[in-house]
N, C-alpha and C positions, 0 to 999 in steps of 0.2 A: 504494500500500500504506500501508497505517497505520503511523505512526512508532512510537516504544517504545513506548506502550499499544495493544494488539488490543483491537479491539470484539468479534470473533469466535473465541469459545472450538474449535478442532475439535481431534478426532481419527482421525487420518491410518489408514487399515486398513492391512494390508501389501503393497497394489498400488501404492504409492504409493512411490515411490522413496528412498532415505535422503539424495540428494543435493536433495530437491525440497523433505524437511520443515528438513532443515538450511535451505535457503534461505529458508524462510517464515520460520525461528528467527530466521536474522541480519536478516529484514525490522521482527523485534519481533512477530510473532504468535504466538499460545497457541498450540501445535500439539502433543499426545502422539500419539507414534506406534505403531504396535499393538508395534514391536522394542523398545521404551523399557519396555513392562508383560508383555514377555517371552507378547508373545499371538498367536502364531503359527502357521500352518499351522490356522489356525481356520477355520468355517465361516461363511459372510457372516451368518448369523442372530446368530451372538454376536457379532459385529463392531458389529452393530445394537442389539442387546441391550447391549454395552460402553458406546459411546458414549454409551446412554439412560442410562444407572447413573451416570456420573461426569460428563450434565447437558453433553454434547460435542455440537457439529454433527460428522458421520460426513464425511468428506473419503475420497473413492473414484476409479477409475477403472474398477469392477466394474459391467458394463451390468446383472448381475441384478436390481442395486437399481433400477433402472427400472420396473420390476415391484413398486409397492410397495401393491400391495395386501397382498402375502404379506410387506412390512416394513411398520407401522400406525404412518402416523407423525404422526398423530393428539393426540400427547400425549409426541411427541419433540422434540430440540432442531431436529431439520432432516438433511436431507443435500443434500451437492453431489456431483453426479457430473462428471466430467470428460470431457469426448467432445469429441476430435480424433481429425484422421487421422495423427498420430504421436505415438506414446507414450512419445518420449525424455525424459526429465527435463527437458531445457532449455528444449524445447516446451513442456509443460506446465507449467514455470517463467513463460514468457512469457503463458501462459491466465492462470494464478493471479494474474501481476503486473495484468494488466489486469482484469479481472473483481474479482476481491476488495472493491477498493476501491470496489465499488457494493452490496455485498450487507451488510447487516444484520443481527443474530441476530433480530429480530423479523421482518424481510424471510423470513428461511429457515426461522423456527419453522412447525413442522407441517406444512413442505411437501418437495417433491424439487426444485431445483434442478440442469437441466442446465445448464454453462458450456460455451464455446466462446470461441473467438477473436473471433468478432464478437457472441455476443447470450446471454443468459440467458432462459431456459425455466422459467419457474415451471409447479408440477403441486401444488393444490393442491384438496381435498374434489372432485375428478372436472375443475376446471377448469382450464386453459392457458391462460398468458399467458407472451408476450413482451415484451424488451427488447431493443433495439440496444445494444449499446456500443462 
């Protein structure tokens, strides 16, 4: 993880747990989380639309965004989705601690990023690629 300065601006939607962005916080990274701008109980369109506005990579756990033709993110900062097969804070604590520290705001611009415990899924103008980590 990146020490006091983040390279990676996100904002966390509300599937993401408050013990998970607390934990990005004390890693030193940017992270608003959708309960910090009181944006809750929203629809993932304005979760997307949010993050576009205040110029945020979208940090999720929501497989809808997989689908992102119907999110254009074309002219977005990015999104990472989180796909494990447990959805405890810790677990995905232990994704984010490993993953993060490879991905780039110019790596993630304009594209979907899935993470995992072992590899990053770039989705980018129709194409896929991988990384091991």
């Amino acid at each position: 993880m990146p020490s006091k300065k983040s390279r990676l601006l996100l904002y966390a939607d509300e599937n993401l747990a408050v013990q998970t962005v607390s934990h990005l916080k004390a890693k030193g990274m940017s992270v608003i989380h959708a309960y910090d701008l009181n944006y809750v109980n929203k629809k993932d369109e304005l979760h997307f639309k949010k993050s576009k506005s205040i110029k945020r990579i979208l940090l999720s756990l929501d497989k809808d965004f997989k689908r992102f033709k119907g999110f254009p993110v074309g002219n977005h900062p990015g999104i990472i989705l989180i796909t494990s097969g447990s959805s405890t804070y810790q677990h995905i604590n232990k994704i984010l601690d490993k993953s993060l520290k490879h991905i780039s705001p110019g790596y993630v611009k304009h594209s979907v990023l899935r993470i995992s415990m072992s590899k990053i899924v770039k989705e980018k103008s129709g194409k896929t690629s991988e990384k091991n980590i």
